[in-house]
N, C-alpha and C positions, 0 to 999 in steps of 0.2 A: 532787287526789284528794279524793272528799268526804270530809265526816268517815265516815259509816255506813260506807262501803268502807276504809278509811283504818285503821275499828275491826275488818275482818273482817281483814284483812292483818297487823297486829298482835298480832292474837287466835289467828291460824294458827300464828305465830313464837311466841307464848310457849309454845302448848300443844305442839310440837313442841325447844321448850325446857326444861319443866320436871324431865323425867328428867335432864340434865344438869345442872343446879342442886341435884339431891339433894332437891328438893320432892315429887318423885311417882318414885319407884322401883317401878314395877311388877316380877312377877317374873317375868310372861310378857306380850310385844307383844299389846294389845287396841287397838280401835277407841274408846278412852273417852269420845268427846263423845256416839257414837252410841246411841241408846234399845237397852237391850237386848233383843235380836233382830229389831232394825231390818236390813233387807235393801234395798238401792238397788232403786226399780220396775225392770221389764224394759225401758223405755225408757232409761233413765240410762243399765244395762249395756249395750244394744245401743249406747251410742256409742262407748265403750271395747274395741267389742267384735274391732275389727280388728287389735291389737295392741296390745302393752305401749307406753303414749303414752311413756313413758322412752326409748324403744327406737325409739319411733316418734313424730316430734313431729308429723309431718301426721296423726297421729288423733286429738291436742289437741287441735291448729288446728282440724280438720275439726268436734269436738266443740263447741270454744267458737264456732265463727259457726253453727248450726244452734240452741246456744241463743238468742244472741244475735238469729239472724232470727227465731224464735220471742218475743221481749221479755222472757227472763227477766233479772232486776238485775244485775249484775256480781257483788255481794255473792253472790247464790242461785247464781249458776251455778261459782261458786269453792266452795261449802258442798257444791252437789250433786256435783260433779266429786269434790272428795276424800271426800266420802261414800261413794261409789263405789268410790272406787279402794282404798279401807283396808282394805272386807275381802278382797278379791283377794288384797292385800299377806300380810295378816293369816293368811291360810291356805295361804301357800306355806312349805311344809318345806322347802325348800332354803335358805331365810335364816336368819340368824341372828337374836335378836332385835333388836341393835342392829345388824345388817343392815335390818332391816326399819322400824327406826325414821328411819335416814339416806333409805331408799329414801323415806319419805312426808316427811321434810321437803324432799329434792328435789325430788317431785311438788307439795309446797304450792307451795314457792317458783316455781316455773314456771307453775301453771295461773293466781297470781297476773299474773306478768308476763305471759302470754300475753294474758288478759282484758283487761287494762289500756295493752296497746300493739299487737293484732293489729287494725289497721285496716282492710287491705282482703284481699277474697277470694285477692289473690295472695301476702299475706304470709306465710313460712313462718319461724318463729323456730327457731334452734337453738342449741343451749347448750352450750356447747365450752370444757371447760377448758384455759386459756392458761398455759403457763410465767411465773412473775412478768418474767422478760429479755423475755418475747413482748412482753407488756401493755406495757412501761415503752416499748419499741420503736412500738407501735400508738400511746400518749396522744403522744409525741414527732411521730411522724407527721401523725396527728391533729390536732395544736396547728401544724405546720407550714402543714400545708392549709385552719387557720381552722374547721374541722368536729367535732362530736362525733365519741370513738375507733367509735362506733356505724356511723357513715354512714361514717368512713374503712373499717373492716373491709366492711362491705357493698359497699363502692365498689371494694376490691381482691380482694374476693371472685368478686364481677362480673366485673371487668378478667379474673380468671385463668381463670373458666369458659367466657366470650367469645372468648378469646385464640386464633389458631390454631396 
C-alpha cells in the first residue's frame, strides 16, 4: 500500500475512533470532516443510488470499478464514497446515534478493502461475520491446503454453489 493511501486508511480508522477514546464526544452523529453544508455532487449519489451498499455489496463493487475506470486515486474514491454515504447515514431517524456511528465505520472499513482488492469486473466481496470456532476451523483448513483462509473460503464457497 502506498504511503498517501496507507495515510487515507489510517486517517478513516482514527476519525471513526475518536468518539470512543473520549477525544471527540459529540452530542449528536455529524458528518465532521465534511465542509459545512457540503452536499456529495448528483453523480456521487447516483452510484449509491441502487441501494444501501451495506445491504448491498454489488453497488460498492459496481461504484468502486466505475470510479476506478474513470481514473479517480484509490485515496479520492474512498474520501468521495464515504463522503456520500455519511449524510444518508446521518439523516436516518431510525438509528441511533452510536447506531450510526458503527453503521459508517463499517462502511469506512469496507469501501477501504473493496478499493484496495476488487481486481476484476467479476469480483464480488462480501463480509460475513464468522463465529470465532468458524474462523479457527477455516485458518486450520486453510493452513492444511497450503492457501490463505481467503482463497480457502472462496474455494468452498464455490465447491458448495457448484455442487449439485
Amino acid at each position: 500500500m502506498k504511503k498517501a493511501s496507507l495515510f487515507v486508511a489510517v486517517t478513516t480508522a482514527a476519525l471513526c475512533a475518536l468518539p470512543q477514546l473520549g477525544l471527540a464526544a459529540p452530542a449528536k452523529f455529524t458528518c465532521g470532516w465534511l465542509p459545512e453544508g457540503h452536499m456529495p455532487t448528483g453523480e456521487m449519489k447516483a452510484l449509491l443510488a441502487a441501494g444501501d451498499p451495506l445491504d448491498k455489496p454489488e453497488v460498492l463493487n459496481a461504484a468502486v470499478q466505475k470510479l476506478q475506470a474513470g481514473g479517480m486515486s484509490r485515496a479520492l474514491i474512498i474520501d468521495n464514497l464515504v463522503s456520500t454515504y455519511c449524510p444518508e447515514v446521518a439523516a436516518n431517524a431510525t438509528l441511533s446515534d452510536a447506531q450510526k456511528l458503527q453503521r459508517m465505520r463499517t462502511f469506512a472499513g469496507r469501501v477501504v478493502r473493496t478499493v484496495y482488492s476488487l481486481e476484476t469486473e467479476d469480483a464480488v466481496i462480501l463480509d460475513i461475520p464468522l463465529a470465532p470456532t468458524v474462523v479457527d476451523g477455516v485458518n486450520k483448513k486453510a493452513q492444511a491446503a497450503g492457501v490463505t483462509p481467503q482463497e480457502w473460503a472462496a474455494g468452498a464457497v464455490s465447491a458448495a454453489v457448484t455442487a449439485p
